[in-house]
N, C-alpha and C positions, 0 to 999 in steps of 0.2 A: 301709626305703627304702635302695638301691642307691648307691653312689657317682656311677655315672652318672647315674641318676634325679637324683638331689639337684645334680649339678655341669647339669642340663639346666633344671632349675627355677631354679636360683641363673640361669644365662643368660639366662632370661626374665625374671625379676622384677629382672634389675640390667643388665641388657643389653639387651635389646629392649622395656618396655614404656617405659624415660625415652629410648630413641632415638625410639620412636611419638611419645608424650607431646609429647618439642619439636617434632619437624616436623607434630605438628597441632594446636599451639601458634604455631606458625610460619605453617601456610596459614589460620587462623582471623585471626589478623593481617592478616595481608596481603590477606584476601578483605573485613575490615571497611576498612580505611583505605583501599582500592584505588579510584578515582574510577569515579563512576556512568558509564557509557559511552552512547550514543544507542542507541536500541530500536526501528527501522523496520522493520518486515517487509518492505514492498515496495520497499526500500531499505537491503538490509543491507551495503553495504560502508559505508554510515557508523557501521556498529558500532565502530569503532574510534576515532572522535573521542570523547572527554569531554563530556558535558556542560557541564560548568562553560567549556569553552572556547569555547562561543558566545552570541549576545546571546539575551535571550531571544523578542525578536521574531524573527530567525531559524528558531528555533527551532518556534517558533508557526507560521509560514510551511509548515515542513518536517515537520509535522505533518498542517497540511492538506493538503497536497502527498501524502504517505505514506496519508491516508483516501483521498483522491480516484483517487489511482495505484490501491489494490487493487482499488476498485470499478470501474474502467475496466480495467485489467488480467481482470479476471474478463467483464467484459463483450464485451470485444473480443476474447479469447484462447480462452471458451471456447466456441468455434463451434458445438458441438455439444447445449448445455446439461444437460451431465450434472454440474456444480457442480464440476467441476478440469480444468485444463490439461494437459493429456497430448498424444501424437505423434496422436490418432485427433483433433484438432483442425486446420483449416484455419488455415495461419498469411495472418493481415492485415497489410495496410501498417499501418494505427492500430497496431497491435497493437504492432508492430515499432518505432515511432516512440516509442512510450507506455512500452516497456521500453530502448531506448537513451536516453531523458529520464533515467528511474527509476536504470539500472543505472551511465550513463556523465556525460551531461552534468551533473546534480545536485551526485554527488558532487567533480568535477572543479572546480565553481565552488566547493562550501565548503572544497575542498583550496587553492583558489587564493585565497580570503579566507583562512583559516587562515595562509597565508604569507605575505602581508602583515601578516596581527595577528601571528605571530611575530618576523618582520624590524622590525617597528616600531613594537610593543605598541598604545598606544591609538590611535597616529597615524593608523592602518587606520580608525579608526571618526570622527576628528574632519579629519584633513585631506584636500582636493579631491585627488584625482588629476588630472593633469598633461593639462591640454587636453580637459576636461572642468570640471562642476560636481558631482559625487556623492565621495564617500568611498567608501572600498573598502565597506564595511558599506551603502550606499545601492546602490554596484552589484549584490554579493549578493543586495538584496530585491527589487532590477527582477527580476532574472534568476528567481527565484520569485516574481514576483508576475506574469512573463511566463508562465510556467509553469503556475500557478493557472488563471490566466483563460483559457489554452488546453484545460486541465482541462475548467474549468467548460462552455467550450464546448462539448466533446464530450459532457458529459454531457445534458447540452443536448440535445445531437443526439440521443443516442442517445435520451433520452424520447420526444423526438416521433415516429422514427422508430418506437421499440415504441407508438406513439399511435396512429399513422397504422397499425401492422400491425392494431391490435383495431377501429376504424374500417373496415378492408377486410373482414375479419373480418364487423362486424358485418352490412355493407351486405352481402357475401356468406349470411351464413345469412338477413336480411329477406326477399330473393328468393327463397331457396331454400324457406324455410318458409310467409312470408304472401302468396306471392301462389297458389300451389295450396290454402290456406288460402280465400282469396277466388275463386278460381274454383272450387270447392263450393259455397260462401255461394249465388252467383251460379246455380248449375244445380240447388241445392236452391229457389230461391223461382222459378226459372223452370218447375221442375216441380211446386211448388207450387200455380202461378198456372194450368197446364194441367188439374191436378188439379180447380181448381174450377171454370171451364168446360166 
């Protein structure tokens, strides 16, 4: 073995693999102790809140909200039902209403709880806001539970509407199929009835 060789091996085994070593020693740390963060897909700027920093009815709230948003997201977004949201779809008002909810107001109201339970830890969640009767934590669950139930309505809507499409549908092919179905019927026993006279 070479000088070099040997002083290049010696740089690796005493230089570079306990520099590796600590910094992934380091992000293995820091990735285990690190707080769970929220996980919404149809609501990802609340990626960045902690877990642990909200109630868990909240939570629960923003959950549903998050189910309900992708299936109405998917619904209303994509016009063309080829199963994803792309420019070759028709943008709606729903549509547009359903993702300013999702993208802006949501997150804007748990920013604005959040700063209340920071400024005044549990106070946010036990004392009345000022000319009103709710706690800041009562306002947050109006504000999703007004949300939910606008949810729910649409979905709502949207069933009956796709109800009412296979209803037209069906009352469309009834006509199209049984009634030259029964006008045969009708010219077969009336030629029948010639036939045995």
């Amino acid at each position: 073995m070479t000088q070099v060789t040997a002083m290049f091996v010696m740089f690796i085994l005493y230089g570079v693999l306990p520099v590796a070593g600590i910094y992934l020693g380091y992000r293995g740390i820091k990735k285990v102790t690190a707080p769970k963060m929220l996980e919404y897909e149809a609501m990802p700027q609340l990626g960045y809140i902690p877990e642990k920093s909200l109630p868990n009815d909240v939570k629960t709230a923003l959950t549903q909200i998050n189910t309900k948003g992708e299936k109405l997201s998917l619904i209303y977004g994509d016009t063309n039902n080829d199963g994803k949201i792309d420019d070759k779809d028709t943008v709606t008002e729903t549509y547009i209403m359903i993702q300013n909810l999702m993208d802006k107001h949501i997150p804007e109201a748990v920013a604005d709880y959040r700063r209340l339970h920071d400024l005044e830890g549990t106070r946010a969640d036990t004392t009345k806001i000022k000319n009103s009767n709710v706690t800041g934590k009562e306002a947050l669950l109006e504000v999703l539970g007004t949300i939910n139930i606008q949810f729910d309505d649409l979905l709502n809507a949207s069933y009956h509407q796709d109800g009412q499409k296979l209803l037209v549908t069906n009352r469309y092919l009834q006509q199209r199929f049984n009634n030259p179905t029964q006008d045969n019927t009708v010219q077969v026993l009336q030629t029948t009835h010639l036939d045995k006279e």
